[in-house]
C-alpha positions in Angstrom: 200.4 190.3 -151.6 197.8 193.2 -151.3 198.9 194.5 -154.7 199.2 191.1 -156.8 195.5 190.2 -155.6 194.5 193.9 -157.2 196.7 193.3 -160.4 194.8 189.4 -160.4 191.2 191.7 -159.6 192.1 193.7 -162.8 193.1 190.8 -164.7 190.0 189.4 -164.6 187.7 192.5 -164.9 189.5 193.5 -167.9 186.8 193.1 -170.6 189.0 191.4 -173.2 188.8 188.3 -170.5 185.3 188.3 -170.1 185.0 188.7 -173.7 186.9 185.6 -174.0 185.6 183.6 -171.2 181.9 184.3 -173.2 183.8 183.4 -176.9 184.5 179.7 -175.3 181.7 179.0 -174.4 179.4 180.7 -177.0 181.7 178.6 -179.5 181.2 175.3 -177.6 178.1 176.1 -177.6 177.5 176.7 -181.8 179.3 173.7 -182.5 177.1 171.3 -180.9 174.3 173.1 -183.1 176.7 173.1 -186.2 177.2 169.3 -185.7 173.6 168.5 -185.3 173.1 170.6 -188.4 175.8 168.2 -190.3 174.7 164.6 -188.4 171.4 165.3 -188.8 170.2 167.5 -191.7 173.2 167.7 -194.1 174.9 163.7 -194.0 171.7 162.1 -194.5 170.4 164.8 -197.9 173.6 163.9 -199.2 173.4 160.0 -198.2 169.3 159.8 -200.2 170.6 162.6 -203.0 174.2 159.9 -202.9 172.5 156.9 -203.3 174.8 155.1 -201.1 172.5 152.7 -199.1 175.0 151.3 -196.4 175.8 154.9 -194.8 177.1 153.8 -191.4 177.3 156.5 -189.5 173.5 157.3 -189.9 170.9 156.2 -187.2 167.9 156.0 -190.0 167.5 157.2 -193.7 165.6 160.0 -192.9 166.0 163.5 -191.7 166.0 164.3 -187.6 165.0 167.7 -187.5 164.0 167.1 -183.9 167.7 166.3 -183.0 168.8 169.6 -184.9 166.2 171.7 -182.9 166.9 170.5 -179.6 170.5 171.5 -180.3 169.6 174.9 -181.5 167.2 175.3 -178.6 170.5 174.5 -176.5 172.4 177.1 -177.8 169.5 179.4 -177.2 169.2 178.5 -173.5 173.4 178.6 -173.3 173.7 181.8 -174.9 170.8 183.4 -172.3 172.4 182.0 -169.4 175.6 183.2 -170.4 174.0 186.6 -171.2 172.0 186.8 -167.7 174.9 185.3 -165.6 177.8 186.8 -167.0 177.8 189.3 -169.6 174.6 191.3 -167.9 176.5 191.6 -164.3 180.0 192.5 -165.4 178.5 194.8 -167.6 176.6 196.2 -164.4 180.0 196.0 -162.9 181.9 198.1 -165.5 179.7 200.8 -165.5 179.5 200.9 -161.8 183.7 201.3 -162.0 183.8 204.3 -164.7 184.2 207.6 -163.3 181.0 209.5 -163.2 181.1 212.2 -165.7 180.9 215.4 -164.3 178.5 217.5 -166.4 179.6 220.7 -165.9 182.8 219.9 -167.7 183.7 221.2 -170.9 183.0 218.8 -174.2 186.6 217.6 -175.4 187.5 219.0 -178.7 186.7 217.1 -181.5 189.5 215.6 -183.8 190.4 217.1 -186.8 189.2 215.7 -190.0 191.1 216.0 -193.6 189.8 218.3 -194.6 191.2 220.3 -191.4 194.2 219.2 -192.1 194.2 220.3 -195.8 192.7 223.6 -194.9 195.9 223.9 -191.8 198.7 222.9 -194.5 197.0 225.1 -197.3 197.4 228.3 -194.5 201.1 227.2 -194.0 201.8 227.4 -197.6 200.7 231.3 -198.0 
């Protein structure tokens, strides 16, 4: 039991998940601005540029810019809280589960470029 509730533990701290977790909800998020954007801003240019005067689905013939802005201002506020709540503490979390580095050890070597390896197969030839 002990070792499926570790496994489930790493699961979940995995970063991919978070990552997703924050995707969701960062997309819910964007498409209630995204629709505001259309209902409010975009359907009723096109309904006065149009000329179509019976447009159903619009409240008034004007613009609500007030409508779009609350909805961005939403998405602000969701994007913080997902920032401050989730993405700020696991990050905090993930750091504190690296291995220190230990300072006194030696740089790993760095990895060889194309022109190393031209230079390498160039000495091989001779």
């Amino acid at each position: 039991m002990k070792s499926m509730i570790e496994e489930f533990k790493t699961f979940i701290l995995r970063g991919n998940v978070i990552q997703l977790a924050v995707a969701v909800v960062m997309g819910a998020a964007f498409g209630s601005v995204t629709e505001a954007a259309n209902k409010h801003l975009i359907q009723p240019i096109l309904g006065i540029v149009g000329g179509v005067p019976s447009l159903a689905w619009m409240d008034a013939p004007y613009l609500r810019i007030g409508s779009f802005l609350d909805a961005c201002v939403g998405f602000v506020i969701t994007a913080a809280a997902v920032f401050l709540i989730i993405v700020k503490p696991m990050n905090k979390m993930m750091a504190m589960a690296e291995k220190p580095k230990d300072p006194n050890a030696p740089e790993p070597p760095k990895p060889a470029t194309l022109d190393d390896v031209v230079a390498a197969l160039k000495e091989l030839k001779k």
